[in-house]
C-alpha positions in Angstrom: 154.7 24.6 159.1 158.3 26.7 160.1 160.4 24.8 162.3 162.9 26.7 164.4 163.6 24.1 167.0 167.1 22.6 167.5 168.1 19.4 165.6 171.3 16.9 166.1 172.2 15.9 162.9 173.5 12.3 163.5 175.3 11.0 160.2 177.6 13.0 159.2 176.1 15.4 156.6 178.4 17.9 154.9 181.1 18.5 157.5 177.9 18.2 159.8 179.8 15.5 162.8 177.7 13.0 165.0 177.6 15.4 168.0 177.0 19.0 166.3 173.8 20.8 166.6 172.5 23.1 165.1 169.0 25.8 164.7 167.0 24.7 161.8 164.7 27.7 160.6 162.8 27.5 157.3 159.3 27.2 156.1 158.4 23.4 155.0 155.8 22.8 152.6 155.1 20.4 150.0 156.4 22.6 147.3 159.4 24.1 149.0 162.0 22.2 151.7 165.0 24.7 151.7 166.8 26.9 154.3 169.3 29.3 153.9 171.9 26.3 152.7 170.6 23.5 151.7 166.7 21.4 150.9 165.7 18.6 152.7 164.3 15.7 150.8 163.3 12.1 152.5 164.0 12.7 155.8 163.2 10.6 159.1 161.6 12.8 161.9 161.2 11.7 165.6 159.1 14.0 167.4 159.4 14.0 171.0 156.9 11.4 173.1 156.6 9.6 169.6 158.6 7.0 167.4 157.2 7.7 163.7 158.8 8.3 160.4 157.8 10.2 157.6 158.5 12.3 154.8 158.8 16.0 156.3 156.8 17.3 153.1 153.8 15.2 154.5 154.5 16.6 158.4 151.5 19.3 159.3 151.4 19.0 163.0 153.7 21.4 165.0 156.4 20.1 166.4 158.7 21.7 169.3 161.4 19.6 169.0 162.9 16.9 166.0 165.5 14.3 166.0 166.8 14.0 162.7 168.4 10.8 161.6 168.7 10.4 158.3 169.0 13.5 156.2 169.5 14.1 152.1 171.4 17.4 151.7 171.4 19.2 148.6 172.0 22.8 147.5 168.7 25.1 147.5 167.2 25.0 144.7 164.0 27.4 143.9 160.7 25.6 144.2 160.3 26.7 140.3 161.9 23.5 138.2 161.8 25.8 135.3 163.9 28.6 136.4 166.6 25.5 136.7 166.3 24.2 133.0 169.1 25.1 130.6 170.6 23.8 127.3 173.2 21.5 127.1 175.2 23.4 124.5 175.7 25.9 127.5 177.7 23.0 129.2 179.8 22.0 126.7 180.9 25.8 126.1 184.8 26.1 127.4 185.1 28.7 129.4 188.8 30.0 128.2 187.5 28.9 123.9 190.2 25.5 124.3 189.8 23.0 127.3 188.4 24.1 130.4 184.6 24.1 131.4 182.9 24.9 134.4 179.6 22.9 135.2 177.0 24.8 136.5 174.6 24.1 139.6 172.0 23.5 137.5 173.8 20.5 136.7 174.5 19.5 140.3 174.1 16.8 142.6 174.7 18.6 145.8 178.2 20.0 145.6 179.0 18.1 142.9 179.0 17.6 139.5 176.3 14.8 137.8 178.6 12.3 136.5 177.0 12.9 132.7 178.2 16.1 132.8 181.3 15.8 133.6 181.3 12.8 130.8 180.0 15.0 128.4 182.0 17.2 128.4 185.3 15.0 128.3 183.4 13.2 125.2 182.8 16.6 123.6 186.4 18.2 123.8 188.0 14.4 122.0 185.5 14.7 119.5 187.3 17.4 117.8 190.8 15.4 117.4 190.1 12.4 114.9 190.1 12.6 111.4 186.3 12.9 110.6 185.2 10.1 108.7 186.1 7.7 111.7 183.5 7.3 114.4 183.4 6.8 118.2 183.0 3.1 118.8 184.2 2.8 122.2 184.1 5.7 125.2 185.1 4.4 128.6 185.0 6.5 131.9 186.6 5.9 135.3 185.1 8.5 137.9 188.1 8.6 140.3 187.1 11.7 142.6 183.8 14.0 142.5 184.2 16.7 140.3 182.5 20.5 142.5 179.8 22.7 141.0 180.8 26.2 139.3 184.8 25.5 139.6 186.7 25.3 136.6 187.9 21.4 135.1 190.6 21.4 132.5 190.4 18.8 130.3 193.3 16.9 128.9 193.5 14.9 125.6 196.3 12.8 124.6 196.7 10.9 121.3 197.4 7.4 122.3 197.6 5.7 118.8 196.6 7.0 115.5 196.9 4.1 113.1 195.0 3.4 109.6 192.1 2.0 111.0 191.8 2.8 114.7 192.7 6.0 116.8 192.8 5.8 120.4 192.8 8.7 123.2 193.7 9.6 126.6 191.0 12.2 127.8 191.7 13.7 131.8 189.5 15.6 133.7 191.3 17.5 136.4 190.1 20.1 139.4 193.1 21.8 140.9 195.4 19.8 139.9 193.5 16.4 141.5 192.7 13.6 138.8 188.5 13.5 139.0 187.9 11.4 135.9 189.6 9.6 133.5 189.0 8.1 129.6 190.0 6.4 126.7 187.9 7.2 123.7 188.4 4.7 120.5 187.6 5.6 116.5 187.2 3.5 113.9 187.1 3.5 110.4 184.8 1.6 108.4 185.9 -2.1 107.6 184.3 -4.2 104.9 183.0 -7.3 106.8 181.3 -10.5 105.9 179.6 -10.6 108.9 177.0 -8.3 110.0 174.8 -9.0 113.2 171.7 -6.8 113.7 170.7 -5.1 116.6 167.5 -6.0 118.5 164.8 -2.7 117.9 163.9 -1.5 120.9 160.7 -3.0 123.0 158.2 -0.4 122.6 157.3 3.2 121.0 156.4 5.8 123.2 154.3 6.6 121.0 151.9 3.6 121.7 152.0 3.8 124.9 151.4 7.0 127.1 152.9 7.6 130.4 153.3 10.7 132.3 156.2 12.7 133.2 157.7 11.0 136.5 160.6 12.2 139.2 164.0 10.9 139.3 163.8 9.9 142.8 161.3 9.3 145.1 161.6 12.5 148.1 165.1 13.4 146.4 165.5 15.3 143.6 168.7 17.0 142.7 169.0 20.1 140.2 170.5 18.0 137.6 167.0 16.2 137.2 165.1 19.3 136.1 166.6 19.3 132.8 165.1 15.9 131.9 162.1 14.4 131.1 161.5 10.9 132.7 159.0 8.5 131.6 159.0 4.9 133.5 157.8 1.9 130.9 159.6 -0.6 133.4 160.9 0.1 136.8 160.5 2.6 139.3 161.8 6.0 140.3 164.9 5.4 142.8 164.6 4.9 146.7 160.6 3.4 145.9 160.8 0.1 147.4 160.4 -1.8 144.0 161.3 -5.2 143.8 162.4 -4.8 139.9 166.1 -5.4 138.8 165.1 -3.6 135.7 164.4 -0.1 134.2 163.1 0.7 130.5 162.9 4.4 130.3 162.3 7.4 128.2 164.6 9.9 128.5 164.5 13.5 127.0 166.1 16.5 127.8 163.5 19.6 128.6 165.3 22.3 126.4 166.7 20.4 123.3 169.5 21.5 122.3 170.0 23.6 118.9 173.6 21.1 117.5 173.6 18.1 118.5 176.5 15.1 118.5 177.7 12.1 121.1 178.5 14.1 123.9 174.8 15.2 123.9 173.9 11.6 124.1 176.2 10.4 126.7 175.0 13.2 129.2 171.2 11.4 128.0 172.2 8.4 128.7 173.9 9.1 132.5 170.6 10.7 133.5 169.3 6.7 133.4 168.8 5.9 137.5 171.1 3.5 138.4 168.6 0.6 138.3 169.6 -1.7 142.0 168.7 2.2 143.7 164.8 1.8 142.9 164.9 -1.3 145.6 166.1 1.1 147.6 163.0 2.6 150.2 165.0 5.4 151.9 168.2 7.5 150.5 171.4 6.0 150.7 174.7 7.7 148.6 175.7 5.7 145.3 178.0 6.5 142.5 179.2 5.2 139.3 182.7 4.3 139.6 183.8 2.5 135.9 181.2 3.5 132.6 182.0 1.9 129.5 179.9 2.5 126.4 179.7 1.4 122.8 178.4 3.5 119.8 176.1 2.3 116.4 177.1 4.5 113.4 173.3 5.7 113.9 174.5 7.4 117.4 175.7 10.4 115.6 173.0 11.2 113.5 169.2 10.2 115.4 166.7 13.1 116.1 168.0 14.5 119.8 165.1 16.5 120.0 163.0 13.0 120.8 165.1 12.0 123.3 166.0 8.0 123.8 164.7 4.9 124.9 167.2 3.3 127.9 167.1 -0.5 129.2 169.3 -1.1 132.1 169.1 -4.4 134.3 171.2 -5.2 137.3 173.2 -8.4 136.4 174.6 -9.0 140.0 175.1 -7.0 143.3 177.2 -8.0 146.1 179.2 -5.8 148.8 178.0 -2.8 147.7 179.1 -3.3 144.2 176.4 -3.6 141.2 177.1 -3.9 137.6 174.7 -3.2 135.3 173.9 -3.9 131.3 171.9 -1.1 129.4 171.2 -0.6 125.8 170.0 2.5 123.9 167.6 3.1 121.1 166.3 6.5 119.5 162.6 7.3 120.1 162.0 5.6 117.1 163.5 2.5 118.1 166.8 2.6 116.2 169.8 1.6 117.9 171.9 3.4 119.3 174.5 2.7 121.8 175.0 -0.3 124.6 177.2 0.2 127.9 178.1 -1.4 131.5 178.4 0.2 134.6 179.8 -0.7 137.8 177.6 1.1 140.4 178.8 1.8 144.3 176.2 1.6 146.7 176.6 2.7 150.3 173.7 1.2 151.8 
């Protein structure tokens, strides 16, 4: 079906304002929803002398004339997933050999960056500036403003404390000259303690059970997803209508990456759907404003190459605000890592 009627665009999309209008022309099929600028995901349609909604991928009727009012806007992305899959060690390549990075598109969210990216990379460049024998315990990450697509981030690393057991760190993302993210990273030596707590295994084995390779989100799928491999144990992809609080997934990344080390992780463990979202039954923005997470010894040395195993349950959710508890094991079910978020969202 090719569409080349005018549309209003009512929310504001993009610098798109409630009154503009503009010509939509592209060809809509079920493999492809792009124009020139952007691809169209979940969107609403009102076609004239009828009050329906639907996906647009499902429309094959022609229609003069649409009213669009609810719209998902993301960068055109080829309807070939593979042609968008890279390696992570290509992100966490500085761009000048020191401390600035540019994230590609292919690691977009629309015009901006997916926050594990931008984490990743902030985890990767203080990684380098502790003595080597101590290990990340603690990584905490405040998104303060989005962080844009194929424009350079300098990262900024300041030694906080370097004492005989515990070094801490400052670690700044910034995007001319604007404060986007913000971290302290903690190292620890080891301790000799009497007490020793274990860590509960995780709940399952992929290997006993076999699920198939699912979407991100249902109707909207931004380039960052195609690097990853998402398998659903518990939960739902987002914006399905679920009525679970909780998500157990398998996540992998699609080309694993030749070195591996925590920042690889972290960017893993990002690419978990915020969990409230799958309740969700149409697209409404979100983002992760505060991510703390804690590391086992075994974070720094488990097999990336079979990605992880990722709990997360929504605790509570009021005004807009979520928070949510996850926990991480390897594919094998060793533990890895635990974290909180506090999740924004608008909707």
């Amino acid at each position: 079906m090719t569409i080349t009627s005018k549309v209003r665009l009512e929310p504001q999309v993009d610098g798109c304002s409630a009154v503009d209008e503009c010509r939509l022309l592209g060809s809509i099929n079920n493999e492809s929803k792009q124009t020139e600028s952007c691809w169209f995901g979940r969107v609403q349609m009102l076609p004239i002398g009828q009050n329906r909604s639907m996906p647009i991928s499902t429309c094959d009727q022609d229609v003069d004339d649409l009213q669009i009012s609810s719209i998902a806007r993301f960068p055109a992305r080829s309807p070939n997933r593979e042609a968008m899959i890279v390696s992570i060690n290509k992100l966490l390549s500085p761009t000048n050999g020191k401390n600035s990075y540019i994230i590609g598109a292919e690691w977009g969210q629309g015009r901006t960056a997916f926050g594990g990216a931008t984490a990743a990379v902030m985890c990767h460049l203080v990684m380098q500036r502790p003595s080597p024998e101590r290990n990340m315990i603690s990584f905490s990450v405040t998104f303060c403003a989005p962080v844009t697509v194929e424009s350079e981030i300098e990262i900024e690393v300041e030694a906080l404390r370097r004492g005989k057991t515990l070094e801490q760190y400052s670690v700044r993302a910034k995007q001319d000259g604007e404060l986007r993210a913000h971290a302290v990273a903690v190292f620890a030596g080891t301790v000799n303690s009497a007490i020793k707590i274990a860590a509960e295994t995780a709940p399952l084995r992929p290997n006993d059970i076999a699920i198939p390779e699912q979407r991100l989100a249902v109707g909207l799928n931004p380039r960052f997803e195609a690097n990853f491999d998402y398998r659903f144990y518990k939960g739902a992809p987002l914006y399905s209508g679920s009525t679970d609080r909780e998500h157990l997934v398998g996540i992998s990344f699609k080309k694993p990456p030749s070195s591996r080390g925590l920042a690889h992780l972290v960017c893993l463990m990002d690419a978990c759907p915020p969990t409230p979202a799958q309740q969700l039954s149409e697209y409404h923005p979100l983002s992760t404003v505060v991510w703390n997470m804690h590391f086992l010894p075994s974070a720094k040395t488990f097999d990336l190459a079979q990605g992880i195993i990722m709990s997360s349950y929504g605790e509570v959710g009021i005004d807009g605000a979520h928070y949510l508890n996850e926990r991480v094991w390897s594919h094998a079910g060793l533990p890895l890592a635990f974290s909180t978020q506090s999740v924004m969202i608008f909707g």
